[in-house]
C-alpha positions, 0 to 999 in steps of 0.5 A: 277324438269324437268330432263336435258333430257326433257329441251332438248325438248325430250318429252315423248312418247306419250305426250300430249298437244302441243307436241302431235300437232306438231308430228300430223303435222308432221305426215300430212307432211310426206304424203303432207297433203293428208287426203286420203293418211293418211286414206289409210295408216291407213286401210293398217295398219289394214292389218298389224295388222289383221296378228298379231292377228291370229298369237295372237290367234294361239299362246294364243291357242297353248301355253295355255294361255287361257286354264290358264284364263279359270280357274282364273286370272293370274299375269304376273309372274303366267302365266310365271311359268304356260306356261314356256316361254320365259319372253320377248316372254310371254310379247309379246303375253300378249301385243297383246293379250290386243291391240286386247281385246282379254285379259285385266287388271284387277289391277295385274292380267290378265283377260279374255276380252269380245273377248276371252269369246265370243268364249269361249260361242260360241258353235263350232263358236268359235273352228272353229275361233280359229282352222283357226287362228292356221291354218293360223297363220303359225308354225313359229308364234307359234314355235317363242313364245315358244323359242326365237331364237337368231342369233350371226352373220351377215349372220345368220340374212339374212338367219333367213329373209330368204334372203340369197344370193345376190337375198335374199339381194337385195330383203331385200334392196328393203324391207327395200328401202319401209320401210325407205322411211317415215323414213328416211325422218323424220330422215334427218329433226329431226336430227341436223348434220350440225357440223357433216363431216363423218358419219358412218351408221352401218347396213346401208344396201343398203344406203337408210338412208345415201342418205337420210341424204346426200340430206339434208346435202351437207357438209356431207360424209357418210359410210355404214358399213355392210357385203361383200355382201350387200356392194357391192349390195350398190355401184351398186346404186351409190351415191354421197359422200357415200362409203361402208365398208364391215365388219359384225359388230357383230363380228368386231370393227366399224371404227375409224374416223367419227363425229357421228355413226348411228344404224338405226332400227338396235339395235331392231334386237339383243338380250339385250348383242349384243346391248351392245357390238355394243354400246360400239364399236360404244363408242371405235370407236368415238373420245371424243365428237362424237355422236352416234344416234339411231333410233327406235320405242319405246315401252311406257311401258311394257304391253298396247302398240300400235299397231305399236309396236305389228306389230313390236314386231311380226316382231322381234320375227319372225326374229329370231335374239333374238331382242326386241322392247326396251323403251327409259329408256332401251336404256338410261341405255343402252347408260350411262353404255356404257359411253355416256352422254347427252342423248336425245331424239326426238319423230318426229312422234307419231300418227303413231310413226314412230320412236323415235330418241335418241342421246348420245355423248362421254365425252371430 
């Protein structure tokens, strides 16, 4: 029997069928049926996973794991004892590692890809592809997979972007201005907020996912909570209806009275116990039947991602936060042990999955 999340309509990720038709349609109306845009977007995307897959190959080199598959297949648990890493930074590496067939499954164990044995059996081709992509991978690729690092303060994460100060800030905002563009914009149309009055938008940066939710809803005022600095970068933009609220919420509670609390690509940024802590701040802070919402890319499953989540596991590791790209079962769990019910979720887009929004409401 249907669980009382999928009668909500909350599809599963990567579905089939006609739920999979309308998220390609909205996919094509998100770039105004354009054939060329979405062709050019792809090939853009090639570039983004062509840096990963150095980065995949520096570290498998580096850290051994192919020197481990040269000698026999391995299970995931074996190569966690043989390489000691970090479980969450081996998972990432054995991931990319299979989206570029660089490695593959064979039943529990992991198995040399023809890719891998290709440069293995290529005379010095092969040590002179490898020795590039460890000279161009960069030493942080390699230094984030053998110890994931964590942040504890809001500062700590601009200064791990290596966005500190107010220049750093307002190019980050611009970064995240770029990346929210698309999102944003299927936010605002995925979620339902017409009962909702006050918004508070947790790490709402410079306010770009607020304005967007802003144009769509006149009844709606909006609240971005985020450090001094960014705050008053925000207020320099203006906005209608739209205040700032300065705080470092990993280290202060969230304000109390707003109808709903948005984490906008922001859980994805801390470790496993912070997400916890923010979501029950975020369940303190609403009164019983407020909504709290979050919005991420998912991974599908733990190993054989696509490759957007590789792109963005790659871009979490290296941020050096302690962050994780989660599944939609973690973010339940995580939801329901901080006292939420009605947990749902939306997959707007899926053929580039954009972004997965689930929402949760207090009891009461």
């Amino acid at each position: 029997m249907a669980s009382p999340e999928a009668k909500a309509g909350s599809d599963p990720v990567g579905g089939l069928g006609l739920a999979r038709v309308r998220r390609a349609w909205g996919f094509l109306r998100a770039f105004r049926f354009s054939p060329g845009a979405v062709f050019d977007w792809l090939r853009l995307r090639r570039i983004l996973e062509g840096a990963c897959a150095v980065r995949t190959v520096a570290a498998g080199e580096d850290v051994g794991l192919f020197a481990a598959l040269r000698r026999g297949p391995c299970t995931p648990e074996e190569l966690r004892r043989r390489l000691q890493l970090p479980p969450e930074c081996l998972r990432i590496l054995l991931d990319s590692a299979l989206h570029f067939r660089l490695v593959r499954r064979k039943g529990e164990r992991i198995v040399p890809g023809r890719l891998l044995r290709r440069l293995w059996h290529s005379d010095g081709l092969g040590v002179a592809f490898t020795a590039y992509c460890v000279a161009n991978a960069g030493a942080g690729a390699i230094a984030a997979i053998r110890r994931r690092p964590s942040a504890r303060r809001g500062e700590e994460f601009y200064r791990a972007m290596g966005c500190a100060g107010a220049d750093g800030i307002r190019r980050y905002g611009s970064y995240m201005a770029a990346t929210a563009s698309l999102s944003s914009q299927v936010l605002a149309r995925t979620w339902d907020l017409r009962r909702v009055e006050r918004l508070l938008d947790v790490g709402g940066g410079l306010g770009h996912v607020s304005r967007a939710l802003l144009r769509r809803h006149p009844r709606l005022r909006a609240t971005v909570a985020d450090l001094p600095a960014v705050c008053e970068e925000g207020r320099r933009l203006g906005g209608e209806r739209l205040s700032f609220v300065p705080l470092d919420f990993l280290t202060q509670p969230l304000p109390a009275g707003h109808d709903a609390i948005l984490f906008a690509r922001v859980l994805h940024d801390w470790d496993g116990e912070t997400a916890d802590r923010l979501l029950a701040k975020a369940y303190a802070a609403l009164a019983p039947g407020g909504e709290v919402a979050i919005y991420e890319i998912l991974r599908r499953r733990e190993l054989g991602n696509a490759g957007s989540v590789v792109v963005a596991q790659w871009e979490v590791l290296l941020g050096g936060t302690g962050g994780d790209v989660r599944t939609l079962e973690d973010y339940r769990r995580r939801l329901r042990r901080a006292g939420f019910d009605s947990v749902r979720a939306r997959h707007p887009v899926d053929l580039q999955n954009w972004g997965s929004l689930i929402t949760a409401r207090r009891p009461g």
